[in-house]
mmCIF file of the N, C-alpha and C atoms, coordinates in Angstrom:
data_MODEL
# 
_entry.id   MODEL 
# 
loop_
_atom_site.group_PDB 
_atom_site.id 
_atom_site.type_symbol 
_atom_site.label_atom_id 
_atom_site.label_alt_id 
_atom_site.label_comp_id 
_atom_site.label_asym_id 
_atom_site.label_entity_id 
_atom_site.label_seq_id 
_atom_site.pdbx_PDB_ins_code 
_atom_site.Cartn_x 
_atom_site.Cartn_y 
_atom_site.Cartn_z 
_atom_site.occupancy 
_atom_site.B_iso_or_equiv 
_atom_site.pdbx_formal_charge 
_atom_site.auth_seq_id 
_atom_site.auth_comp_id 
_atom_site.auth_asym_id 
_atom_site.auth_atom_id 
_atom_site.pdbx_PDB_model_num 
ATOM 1   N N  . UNK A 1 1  ? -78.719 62.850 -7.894  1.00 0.00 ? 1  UNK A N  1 
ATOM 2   C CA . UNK A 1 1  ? -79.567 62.254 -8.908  1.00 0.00 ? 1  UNK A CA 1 
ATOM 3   C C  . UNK A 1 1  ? -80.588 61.344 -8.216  1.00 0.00 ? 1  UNK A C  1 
ATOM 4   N N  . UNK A 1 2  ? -81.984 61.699 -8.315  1.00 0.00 ? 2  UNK A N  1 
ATOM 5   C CA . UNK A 1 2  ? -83.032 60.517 -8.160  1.00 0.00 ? 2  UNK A CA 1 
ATOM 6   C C  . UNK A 1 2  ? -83.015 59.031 -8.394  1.00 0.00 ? 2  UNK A C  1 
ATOM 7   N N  . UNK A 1 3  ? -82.799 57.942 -7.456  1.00 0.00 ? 3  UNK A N  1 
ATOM 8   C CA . UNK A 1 3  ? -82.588 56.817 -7.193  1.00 0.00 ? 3  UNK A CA 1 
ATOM 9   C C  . UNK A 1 3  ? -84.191 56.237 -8.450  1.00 0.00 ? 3  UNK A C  1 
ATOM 10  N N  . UNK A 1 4  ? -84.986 57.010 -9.117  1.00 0.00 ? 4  UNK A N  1 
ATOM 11  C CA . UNK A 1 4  ? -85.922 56.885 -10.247 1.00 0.00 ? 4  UNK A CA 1 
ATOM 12  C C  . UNK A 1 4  ? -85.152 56.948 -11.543 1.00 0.00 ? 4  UNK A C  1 
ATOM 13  N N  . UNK A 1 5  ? -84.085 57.085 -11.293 1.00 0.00 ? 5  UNK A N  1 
ATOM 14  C CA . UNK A 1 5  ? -83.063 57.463 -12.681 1.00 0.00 ? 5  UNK A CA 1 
ATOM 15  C C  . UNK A 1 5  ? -83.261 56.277 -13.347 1.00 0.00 ? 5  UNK A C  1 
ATOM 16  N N  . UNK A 1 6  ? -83.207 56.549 -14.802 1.00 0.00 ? 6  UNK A N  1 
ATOM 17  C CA . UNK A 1 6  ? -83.025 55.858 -15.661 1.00 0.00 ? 6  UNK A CA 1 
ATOM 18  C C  . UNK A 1 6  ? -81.444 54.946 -15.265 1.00 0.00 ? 6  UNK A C  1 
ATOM 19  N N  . UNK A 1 7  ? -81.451 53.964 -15.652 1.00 0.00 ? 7  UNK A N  1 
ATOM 20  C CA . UNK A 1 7  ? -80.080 52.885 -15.349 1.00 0.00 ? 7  UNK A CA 1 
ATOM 21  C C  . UNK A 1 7  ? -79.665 52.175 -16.480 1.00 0.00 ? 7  UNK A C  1 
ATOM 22  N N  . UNK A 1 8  ? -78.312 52.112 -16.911 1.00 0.00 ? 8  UNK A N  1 
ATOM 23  C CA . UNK A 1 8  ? -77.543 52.055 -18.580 1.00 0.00 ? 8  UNK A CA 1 
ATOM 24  C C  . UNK A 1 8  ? -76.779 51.209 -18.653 1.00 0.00 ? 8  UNK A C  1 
ATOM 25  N N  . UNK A 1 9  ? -76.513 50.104 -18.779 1.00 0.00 ? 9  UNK A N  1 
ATOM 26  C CA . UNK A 1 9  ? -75.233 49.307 -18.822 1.00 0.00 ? 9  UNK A CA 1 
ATOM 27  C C  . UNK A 1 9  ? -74.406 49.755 -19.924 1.00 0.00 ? 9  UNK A C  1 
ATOM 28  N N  . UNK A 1 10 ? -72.683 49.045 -19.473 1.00 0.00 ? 10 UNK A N  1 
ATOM 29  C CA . UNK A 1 10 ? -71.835 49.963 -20.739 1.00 0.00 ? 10 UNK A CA 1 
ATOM 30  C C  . UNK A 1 10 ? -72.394 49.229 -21.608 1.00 0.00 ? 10 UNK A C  1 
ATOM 31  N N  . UNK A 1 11 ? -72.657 48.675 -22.084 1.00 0.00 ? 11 UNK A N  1 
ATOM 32  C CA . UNK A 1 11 ? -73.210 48.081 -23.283 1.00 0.00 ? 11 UNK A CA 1 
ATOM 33  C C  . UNK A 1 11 ? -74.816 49.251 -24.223 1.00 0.00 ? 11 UNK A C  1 
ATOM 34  N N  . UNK A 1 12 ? -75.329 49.470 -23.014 1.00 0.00 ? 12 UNK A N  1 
ATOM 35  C CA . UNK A 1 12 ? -76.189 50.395 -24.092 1.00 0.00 ? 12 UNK A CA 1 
ATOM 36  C C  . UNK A 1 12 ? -75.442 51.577 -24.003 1.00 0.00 ? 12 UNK A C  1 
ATOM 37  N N  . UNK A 1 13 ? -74.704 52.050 -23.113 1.00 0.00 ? 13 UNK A N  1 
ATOM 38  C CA . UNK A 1 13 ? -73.750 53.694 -23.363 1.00 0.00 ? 13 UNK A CA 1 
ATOM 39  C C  . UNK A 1 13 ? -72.685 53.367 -24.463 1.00 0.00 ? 13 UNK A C  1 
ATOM 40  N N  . UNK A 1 14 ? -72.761 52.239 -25.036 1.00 0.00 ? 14 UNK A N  1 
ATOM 41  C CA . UNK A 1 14 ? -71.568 51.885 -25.895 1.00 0.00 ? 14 UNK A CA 1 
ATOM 42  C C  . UNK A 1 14 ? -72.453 52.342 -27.430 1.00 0.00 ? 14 UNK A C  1 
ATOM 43  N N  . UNK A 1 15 ? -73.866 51.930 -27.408 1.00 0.00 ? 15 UNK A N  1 
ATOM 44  C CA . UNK A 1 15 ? -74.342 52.309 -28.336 1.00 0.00 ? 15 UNK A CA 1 
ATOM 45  C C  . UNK A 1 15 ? -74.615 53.741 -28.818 1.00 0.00 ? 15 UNK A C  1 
ATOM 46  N N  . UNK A 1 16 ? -74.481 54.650 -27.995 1.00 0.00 ? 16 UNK A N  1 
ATOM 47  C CA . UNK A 1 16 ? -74.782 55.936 -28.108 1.00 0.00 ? 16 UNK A CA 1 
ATOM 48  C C  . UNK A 1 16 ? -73.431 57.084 -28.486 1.00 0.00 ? 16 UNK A C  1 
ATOM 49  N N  . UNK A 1 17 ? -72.697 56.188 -29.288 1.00 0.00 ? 17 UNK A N  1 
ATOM 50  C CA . UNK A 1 17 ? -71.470 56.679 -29.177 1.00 0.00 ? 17 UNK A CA 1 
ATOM 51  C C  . UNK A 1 17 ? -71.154 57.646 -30.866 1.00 0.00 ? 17 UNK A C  1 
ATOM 52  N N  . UNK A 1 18 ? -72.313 58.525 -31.530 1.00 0.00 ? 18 UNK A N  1 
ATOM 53  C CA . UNK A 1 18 ? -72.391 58.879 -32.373 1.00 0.00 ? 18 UNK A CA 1 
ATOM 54  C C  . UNK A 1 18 ? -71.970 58.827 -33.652 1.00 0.00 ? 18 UNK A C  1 
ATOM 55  N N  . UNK A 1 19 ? -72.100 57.186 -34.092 1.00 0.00 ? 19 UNK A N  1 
ATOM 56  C CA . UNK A 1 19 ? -71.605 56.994 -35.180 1.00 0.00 ? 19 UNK A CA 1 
ATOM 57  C C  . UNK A 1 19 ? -72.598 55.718 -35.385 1.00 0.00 ? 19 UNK A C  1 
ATOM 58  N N  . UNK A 1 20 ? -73.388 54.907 -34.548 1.00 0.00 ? 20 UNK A N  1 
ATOM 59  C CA . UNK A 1 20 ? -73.944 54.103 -34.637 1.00 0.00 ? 20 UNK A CA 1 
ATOM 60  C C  . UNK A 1 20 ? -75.374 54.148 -34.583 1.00 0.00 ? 20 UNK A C  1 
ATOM 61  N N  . UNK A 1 21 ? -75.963 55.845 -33.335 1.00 0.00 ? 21 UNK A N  1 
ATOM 62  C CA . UNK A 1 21 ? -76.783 56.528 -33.766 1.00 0.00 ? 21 UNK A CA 1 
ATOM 63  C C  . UNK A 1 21 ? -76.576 57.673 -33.621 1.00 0.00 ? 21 UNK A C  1 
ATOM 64  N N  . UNK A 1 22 ? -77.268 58.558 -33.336 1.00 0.00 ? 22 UNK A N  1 
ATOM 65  C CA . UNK A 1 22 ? -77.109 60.441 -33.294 1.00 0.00 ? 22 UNK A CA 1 
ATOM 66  C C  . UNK A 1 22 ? -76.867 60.650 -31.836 1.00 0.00 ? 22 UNK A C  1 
ATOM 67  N N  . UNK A 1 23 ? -77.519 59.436 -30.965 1.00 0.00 ? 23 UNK A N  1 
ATOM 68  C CA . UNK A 1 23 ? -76.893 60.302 -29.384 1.00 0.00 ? 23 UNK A CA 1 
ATOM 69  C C  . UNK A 1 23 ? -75.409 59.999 -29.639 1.00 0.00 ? 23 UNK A C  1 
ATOM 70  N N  . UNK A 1 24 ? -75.109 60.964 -28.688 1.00 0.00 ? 24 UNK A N  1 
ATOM 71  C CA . UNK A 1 24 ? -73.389 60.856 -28.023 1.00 0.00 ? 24 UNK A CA 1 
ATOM 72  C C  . UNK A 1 24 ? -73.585 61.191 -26.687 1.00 0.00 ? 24 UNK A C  1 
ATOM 73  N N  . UNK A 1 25 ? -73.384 59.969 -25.962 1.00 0.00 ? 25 UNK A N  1 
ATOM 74  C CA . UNK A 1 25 ? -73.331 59.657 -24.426 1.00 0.00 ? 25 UNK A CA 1 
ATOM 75  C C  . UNK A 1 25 ? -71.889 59.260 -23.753 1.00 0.00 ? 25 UNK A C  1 
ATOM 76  N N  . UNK A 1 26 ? -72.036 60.206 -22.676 1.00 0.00 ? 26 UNK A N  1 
ATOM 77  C CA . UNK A 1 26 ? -69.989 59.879 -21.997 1.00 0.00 ? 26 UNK A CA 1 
ATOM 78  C C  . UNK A 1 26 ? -70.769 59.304 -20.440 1.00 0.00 ? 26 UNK A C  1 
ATOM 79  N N  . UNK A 1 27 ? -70.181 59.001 -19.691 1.00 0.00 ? 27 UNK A N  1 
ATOM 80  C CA . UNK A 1 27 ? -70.304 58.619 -18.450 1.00 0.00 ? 27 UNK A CA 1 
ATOM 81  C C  . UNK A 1 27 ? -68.898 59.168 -17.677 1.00 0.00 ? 27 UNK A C  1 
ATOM 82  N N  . UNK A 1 28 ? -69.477 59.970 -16.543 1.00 0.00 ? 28 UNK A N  1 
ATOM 83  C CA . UNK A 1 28 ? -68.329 60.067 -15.485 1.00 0.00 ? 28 UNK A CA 1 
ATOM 84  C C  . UNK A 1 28 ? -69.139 59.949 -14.245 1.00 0.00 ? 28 UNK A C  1 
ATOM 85  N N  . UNK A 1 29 ? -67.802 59.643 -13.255 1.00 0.00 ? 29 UNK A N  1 
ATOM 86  C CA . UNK A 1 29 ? -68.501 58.972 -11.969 1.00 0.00 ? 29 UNK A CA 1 
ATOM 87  C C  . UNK A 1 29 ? -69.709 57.953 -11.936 1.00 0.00 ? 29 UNK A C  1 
ATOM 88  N N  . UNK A 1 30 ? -70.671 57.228 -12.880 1.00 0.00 ? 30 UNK A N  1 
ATOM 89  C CA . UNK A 1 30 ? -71.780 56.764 -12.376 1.00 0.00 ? 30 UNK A CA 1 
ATOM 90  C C  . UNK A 1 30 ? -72.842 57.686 -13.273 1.00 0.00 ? 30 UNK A C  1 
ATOM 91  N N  . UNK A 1 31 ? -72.549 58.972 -13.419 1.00 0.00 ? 31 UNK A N  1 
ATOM 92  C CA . UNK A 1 31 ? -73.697 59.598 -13.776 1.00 0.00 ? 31 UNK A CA 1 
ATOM 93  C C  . UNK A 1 31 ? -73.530 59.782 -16.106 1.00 0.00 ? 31 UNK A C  1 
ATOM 94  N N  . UNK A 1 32 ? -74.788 59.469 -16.586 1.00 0.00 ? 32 UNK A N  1 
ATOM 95  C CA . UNK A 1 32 ? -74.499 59.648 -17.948 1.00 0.00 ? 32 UNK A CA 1 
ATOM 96  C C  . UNK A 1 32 ? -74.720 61.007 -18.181 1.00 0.00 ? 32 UNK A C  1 
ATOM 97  N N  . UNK A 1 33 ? -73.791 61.497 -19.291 1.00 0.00 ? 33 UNK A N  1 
ATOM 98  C CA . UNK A 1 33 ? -74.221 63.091 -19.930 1.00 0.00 ? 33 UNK A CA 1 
ATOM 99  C C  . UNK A 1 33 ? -74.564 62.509 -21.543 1.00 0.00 ? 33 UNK A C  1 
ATOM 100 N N  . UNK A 1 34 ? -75.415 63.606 -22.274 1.00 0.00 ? 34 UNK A N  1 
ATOM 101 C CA . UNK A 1 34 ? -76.026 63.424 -23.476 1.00 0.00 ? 34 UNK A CA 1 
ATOM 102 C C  . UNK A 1 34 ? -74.740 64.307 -24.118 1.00 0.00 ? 34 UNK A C  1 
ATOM 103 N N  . UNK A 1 35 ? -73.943 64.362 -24.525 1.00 0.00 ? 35 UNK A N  1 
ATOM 104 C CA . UNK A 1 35 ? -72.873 65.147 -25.220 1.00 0.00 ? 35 UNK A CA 1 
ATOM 105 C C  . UNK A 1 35 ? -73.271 65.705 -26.735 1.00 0.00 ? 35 UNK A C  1 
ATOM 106 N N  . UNK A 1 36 ? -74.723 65.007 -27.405 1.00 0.00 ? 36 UNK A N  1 
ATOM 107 C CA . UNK A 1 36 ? -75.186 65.437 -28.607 1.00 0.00 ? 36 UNK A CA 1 
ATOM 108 C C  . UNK A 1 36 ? -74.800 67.059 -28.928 1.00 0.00 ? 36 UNK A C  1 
ATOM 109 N N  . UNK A 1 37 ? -75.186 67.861 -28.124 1.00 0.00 ? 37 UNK A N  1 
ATOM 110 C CA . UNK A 1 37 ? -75.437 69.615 -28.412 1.00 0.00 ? 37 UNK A CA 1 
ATOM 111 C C  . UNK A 1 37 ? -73.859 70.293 -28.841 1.00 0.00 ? 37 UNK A C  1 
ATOM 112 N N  . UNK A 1 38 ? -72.795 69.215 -28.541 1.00 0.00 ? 38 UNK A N  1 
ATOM 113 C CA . UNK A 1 38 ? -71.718 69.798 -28.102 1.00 0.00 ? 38 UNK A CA 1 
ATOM 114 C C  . UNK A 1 38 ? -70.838 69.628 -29.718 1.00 0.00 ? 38 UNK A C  1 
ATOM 115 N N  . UNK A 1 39 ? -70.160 70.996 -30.090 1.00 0.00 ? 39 UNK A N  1 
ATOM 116 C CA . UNK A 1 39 ? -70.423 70.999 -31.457 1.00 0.00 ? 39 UNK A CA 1 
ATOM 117 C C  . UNK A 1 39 ? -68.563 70.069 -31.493 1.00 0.00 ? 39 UNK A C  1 
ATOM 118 N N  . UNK A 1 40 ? -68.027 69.853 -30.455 1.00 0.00 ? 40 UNK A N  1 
ATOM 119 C CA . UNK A 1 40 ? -66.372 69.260 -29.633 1.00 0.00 ? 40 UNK A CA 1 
ATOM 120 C C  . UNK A 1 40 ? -66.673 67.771 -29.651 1.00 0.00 ? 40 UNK A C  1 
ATOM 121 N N  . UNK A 1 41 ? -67.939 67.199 -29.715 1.00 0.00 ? 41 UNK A N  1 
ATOM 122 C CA . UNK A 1 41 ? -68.018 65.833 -29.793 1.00 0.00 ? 41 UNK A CA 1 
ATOM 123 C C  . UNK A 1 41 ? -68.509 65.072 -31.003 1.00 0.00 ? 41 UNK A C  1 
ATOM 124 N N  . UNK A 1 42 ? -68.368 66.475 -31.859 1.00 0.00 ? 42 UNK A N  1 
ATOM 125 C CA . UNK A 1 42 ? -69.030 65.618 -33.742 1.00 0.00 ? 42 UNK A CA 1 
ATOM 126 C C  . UNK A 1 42 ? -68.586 64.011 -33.880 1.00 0.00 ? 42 UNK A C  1 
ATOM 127 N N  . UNK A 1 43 ? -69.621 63.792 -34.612 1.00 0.00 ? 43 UNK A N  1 
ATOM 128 C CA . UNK A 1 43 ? -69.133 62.561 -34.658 1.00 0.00 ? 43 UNK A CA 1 
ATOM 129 C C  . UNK A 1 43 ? -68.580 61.467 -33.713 1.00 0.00 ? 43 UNK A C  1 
ATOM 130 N N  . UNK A 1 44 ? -68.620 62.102 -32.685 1.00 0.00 ? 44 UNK A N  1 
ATOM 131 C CA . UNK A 1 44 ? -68.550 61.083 -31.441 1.00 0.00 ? 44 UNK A CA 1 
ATOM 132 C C  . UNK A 1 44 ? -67.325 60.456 -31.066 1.00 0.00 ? 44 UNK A C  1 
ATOM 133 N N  . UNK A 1 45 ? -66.581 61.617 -31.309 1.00 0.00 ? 45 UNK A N  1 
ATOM 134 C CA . UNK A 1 45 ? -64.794 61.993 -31.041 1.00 0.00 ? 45 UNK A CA 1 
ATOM 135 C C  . UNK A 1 45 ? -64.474 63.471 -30.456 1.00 0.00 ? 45 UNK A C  1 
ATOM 136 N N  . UNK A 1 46 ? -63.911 62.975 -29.452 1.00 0.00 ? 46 UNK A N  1 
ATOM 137 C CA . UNK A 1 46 ? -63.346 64.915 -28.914 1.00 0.00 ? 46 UNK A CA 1 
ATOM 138 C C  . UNK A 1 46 ? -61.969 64.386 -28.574 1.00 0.00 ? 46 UNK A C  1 
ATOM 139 N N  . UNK A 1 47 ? -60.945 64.952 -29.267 1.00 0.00 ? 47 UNK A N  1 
ATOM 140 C CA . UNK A 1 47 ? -59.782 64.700 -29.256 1.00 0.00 ? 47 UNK A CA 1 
ATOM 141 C C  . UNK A 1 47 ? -59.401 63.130 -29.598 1.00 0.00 ? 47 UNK A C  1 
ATOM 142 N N  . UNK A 1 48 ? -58.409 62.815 -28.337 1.00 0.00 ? 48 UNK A N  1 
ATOM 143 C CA . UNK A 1 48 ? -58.324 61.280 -28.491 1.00 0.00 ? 48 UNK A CA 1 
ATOM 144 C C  . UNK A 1 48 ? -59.377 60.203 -27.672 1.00 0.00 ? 48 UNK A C  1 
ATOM 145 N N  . UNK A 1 49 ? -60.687 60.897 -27.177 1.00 0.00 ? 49 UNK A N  1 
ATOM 146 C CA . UNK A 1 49 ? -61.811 60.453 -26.673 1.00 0.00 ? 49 UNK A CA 1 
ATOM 147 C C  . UNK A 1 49 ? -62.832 60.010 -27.640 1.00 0.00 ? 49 UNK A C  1 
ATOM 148 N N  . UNK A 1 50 ? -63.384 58.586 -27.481 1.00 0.00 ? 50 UNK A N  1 
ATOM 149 C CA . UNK A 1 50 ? -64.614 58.887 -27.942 1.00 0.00 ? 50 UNK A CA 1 
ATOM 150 C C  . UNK A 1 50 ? -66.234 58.176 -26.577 1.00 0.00 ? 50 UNK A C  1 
ATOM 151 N N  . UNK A 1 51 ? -66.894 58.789 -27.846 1.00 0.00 ? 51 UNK A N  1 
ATOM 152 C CA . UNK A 1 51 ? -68.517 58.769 -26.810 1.00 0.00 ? 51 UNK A CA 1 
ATOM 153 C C  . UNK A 1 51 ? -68.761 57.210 -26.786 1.00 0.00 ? 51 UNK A C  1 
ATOM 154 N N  . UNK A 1 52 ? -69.813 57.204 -26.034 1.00 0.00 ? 52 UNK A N  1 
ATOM 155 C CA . UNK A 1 52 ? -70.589 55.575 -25.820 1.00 0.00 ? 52 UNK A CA 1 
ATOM 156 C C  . UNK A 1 52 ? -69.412 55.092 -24.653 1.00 0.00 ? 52 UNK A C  1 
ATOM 157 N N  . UNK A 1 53 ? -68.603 55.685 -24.055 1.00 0.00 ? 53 UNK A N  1 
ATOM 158 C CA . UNK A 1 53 ? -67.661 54.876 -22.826 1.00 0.00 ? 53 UNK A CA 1 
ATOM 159 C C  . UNK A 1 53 ? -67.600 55.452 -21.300 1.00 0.00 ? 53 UNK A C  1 
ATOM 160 N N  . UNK A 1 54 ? -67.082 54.903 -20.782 1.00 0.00 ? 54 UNK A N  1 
ATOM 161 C CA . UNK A 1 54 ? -67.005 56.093 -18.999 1.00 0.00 ? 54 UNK A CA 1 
ATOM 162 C C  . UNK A 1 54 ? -65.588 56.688 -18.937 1.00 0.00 ? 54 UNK A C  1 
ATOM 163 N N  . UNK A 1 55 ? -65.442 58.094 -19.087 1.00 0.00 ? 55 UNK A N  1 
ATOM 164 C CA . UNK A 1 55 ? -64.514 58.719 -19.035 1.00 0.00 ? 55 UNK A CA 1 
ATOM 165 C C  . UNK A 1 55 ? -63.867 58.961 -18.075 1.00 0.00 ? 55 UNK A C  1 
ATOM 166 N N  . UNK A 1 56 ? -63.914 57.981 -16.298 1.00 0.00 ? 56 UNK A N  1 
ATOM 167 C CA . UNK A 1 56 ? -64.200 58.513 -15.533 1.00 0.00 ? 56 UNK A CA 1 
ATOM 168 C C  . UNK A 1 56 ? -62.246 58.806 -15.185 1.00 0.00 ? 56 UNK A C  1 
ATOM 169 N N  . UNK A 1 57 ? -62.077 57.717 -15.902 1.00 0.00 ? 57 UNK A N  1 
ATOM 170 C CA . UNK A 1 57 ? -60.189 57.654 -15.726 1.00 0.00 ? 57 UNK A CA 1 
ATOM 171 C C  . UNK A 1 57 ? -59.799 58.852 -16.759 1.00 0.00 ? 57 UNK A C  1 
ATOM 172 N N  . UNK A 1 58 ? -60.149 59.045 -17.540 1.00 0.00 ? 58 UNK A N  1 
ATOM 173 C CA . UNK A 1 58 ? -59.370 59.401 -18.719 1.00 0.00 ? 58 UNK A CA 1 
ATOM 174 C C  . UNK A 1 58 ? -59.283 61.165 -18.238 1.00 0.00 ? 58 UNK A C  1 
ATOM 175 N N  . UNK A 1 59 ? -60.172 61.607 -17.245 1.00 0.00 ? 59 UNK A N  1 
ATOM 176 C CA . UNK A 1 59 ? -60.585 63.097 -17.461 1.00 0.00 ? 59 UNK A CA 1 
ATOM 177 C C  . UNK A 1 59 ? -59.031 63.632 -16.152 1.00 0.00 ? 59 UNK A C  1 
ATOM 178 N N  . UNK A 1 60 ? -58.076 62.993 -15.751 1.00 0.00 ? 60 UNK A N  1 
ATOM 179 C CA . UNK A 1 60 ? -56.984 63.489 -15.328 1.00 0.00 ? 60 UNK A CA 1 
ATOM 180 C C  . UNK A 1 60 ? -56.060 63.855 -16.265 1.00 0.00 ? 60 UNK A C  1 
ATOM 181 N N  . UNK A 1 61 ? -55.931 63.442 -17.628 1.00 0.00 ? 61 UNK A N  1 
ATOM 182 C CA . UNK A 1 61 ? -55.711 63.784 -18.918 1.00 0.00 ? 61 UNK A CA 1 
ATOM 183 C C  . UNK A 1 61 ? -56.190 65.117 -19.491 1.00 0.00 ? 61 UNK A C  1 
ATOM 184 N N  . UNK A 1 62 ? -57.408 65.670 -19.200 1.00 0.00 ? 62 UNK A N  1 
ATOM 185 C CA . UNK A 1 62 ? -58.134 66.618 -19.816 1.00 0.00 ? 62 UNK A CA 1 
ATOM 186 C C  . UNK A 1 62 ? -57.455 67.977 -19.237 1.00 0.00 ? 62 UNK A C  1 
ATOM 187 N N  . UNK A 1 63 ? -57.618 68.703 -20.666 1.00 0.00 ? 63 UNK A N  1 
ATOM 188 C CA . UNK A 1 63 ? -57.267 70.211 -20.203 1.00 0.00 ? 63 UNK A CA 1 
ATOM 189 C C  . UNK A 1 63 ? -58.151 71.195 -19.388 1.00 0.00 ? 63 UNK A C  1 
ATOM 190 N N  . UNK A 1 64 ? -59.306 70.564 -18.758 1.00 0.00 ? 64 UNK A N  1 
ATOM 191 C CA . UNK A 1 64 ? -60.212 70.709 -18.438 1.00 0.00 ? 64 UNK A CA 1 
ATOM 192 C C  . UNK A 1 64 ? -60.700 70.120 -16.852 1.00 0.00 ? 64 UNK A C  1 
ATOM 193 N N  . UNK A 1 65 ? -61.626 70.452 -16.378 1.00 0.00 ? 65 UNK A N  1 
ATOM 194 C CA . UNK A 1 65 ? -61.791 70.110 -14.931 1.00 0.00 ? 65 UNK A CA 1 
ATOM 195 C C  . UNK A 1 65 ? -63.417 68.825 -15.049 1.00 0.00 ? 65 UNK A C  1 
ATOM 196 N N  . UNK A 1 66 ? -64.032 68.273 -14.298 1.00 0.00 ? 66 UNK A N  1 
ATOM 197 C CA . UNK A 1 66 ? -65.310 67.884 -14.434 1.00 0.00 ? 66 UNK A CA 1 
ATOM 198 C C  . UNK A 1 66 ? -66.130 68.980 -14.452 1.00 0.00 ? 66 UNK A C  1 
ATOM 199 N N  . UNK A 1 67 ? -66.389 69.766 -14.091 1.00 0.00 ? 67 UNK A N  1 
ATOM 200 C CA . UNK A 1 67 ? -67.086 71.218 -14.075 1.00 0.00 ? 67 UNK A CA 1 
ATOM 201 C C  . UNK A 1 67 ? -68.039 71.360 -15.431 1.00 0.00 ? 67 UNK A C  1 
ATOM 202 N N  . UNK A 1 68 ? -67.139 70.627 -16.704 1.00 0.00 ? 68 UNK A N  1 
ATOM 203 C CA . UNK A 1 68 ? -67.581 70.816 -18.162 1.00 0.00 ? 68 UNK A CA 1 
ATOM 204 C C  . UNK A 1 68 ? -68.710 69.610 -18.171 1.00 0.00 ? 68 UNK A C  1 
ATOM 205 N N  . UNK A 1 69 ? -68.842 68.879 -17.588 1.00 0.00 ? 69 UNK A N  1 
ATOM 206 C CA . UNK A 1 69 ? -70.279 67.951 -17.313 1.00 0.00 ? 69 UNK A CA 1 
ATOM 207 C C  . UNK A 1 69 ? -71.217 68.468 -17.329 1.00 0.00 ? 69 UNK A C  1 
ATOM 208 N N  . UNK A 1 70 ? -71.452 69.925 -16.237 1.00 0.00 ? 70 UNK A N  1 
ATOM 209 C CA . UNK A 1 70 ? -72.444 70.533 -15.828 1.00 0.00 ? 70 UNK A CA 1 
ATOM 210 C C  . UNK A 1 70 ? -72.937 71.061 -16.729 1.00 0.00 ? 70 UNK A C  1 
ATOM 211 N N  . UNK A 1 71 ? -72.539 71.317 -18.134 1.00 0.00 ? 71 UNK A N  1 
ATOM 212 C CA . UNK A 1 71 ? -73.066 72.163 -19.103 1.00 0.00 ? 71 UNK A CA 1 
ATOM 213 C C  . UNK A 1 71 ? -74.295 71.303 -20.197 1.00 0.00 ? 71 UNK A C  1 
ATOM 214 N N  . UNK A 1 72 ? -74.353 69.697 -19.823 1.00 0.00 ? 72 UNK A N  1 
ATOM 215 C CA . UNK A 1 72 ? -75.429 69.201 -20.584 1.00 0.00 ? 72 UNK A CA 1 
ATOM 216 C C  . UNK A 1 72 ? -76.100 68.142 -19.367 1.00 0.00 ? 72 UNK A C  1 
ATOM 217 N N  . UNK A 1 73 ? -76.959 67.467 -20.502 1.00 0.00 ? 73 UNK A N  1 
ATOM 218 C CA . UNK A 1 73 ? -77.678 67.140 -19.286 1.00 0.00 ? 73 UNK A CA 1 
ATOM 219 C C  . UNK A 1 73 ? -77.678 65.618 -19.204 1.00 0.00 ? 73 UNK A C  1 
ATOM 220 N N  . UNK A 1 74 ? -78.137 65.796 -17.757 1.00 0.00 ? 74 UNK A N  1 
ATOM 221 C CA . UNK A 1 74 ? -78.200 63.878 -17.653 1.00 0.00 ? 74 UNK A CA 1 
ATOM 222 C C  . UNK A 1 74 ? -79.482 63.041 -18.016 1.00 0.00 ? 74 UNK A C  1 
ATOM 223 N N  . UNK A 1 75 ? -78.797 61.770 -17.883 1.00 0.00 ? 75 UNK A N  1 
ATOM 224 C CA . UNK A 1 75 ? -79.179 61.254 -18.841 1.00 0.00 ? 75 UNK A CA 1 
ATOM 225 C C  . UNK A 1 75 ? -79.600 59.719 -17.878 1.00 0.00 ? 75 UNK A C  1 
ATOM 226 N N  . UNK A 1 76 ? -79.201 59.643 -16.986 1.00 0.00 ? 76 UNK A N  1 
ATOM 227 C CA . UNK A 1 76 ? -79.155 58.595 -16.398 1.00 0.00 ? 76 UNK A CA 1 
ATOM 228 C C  . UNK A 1 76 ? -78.060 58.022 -15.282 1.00 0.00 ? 76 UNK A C  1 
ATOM 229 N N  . UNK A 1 77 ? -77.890 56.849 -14.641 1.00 0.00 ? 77 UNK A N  1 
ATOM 230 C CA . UNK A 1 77 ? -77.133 56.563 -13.987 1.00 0.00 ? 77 UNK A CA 1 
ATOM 231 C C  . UNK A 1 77 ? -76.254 54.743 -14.873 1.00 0.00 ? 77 UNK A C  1 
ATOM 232 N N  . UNK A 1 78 ? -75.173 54.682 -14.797 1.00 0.00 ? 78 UNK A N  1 
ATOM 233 C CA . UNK A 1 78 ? -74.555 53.316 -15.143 1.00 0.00 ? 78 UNK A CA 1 
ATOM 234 C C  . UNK A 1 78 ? -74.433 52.669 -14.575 1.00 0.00 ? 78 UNK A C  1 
ATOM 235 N N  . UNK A 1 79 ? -74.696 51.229 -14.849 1.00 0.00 ? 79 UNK A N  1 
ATOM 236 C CA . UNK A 1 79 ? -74.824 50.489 -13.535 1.00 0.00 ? 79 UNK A CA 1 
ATOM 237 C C  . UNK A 1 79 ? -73.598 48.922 -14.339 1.00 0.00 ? 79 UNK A C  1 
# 
């Protein structure tokens, strides 16, 4: 990611957590994803997850690998 990246504190990724507005933003590693497109994050809940936080602990839990990041786009870096 370009060191030009946009930069997010949890506090504004907290806002994007689709219930407060329409984005739904997750954070893993450092890097933000836009999770909006994803029809698994309605409402800004996928399972016992929700958006606007850094998932970066929680995804050893997931039935899933990080790999599923790659499918939307970024959004920025958290600082």
């Amino acid at each position: 990611m370009p060191d030009s990246s946009p930069t997010y504190t949890r506090s504004q990724l907290a806002l994007r957590n689709g219930q407060d507005r329409d984005s739904i933003w997750c954070a893993y590693q450092g890097i933000i994803y836009d999770l909006s497109a994803s029809r698994l994050w309605r409402n800004g809940k996928h399972y016992e997850h929700w958006a606007g936080q850094d998932l970066t602990d929680e995804l050893a839990d997931a039935p899933h690998t990080d790999g599923v990041f790659k499918r939307f786009p970024v959004v920025g870096k958290l600082v």
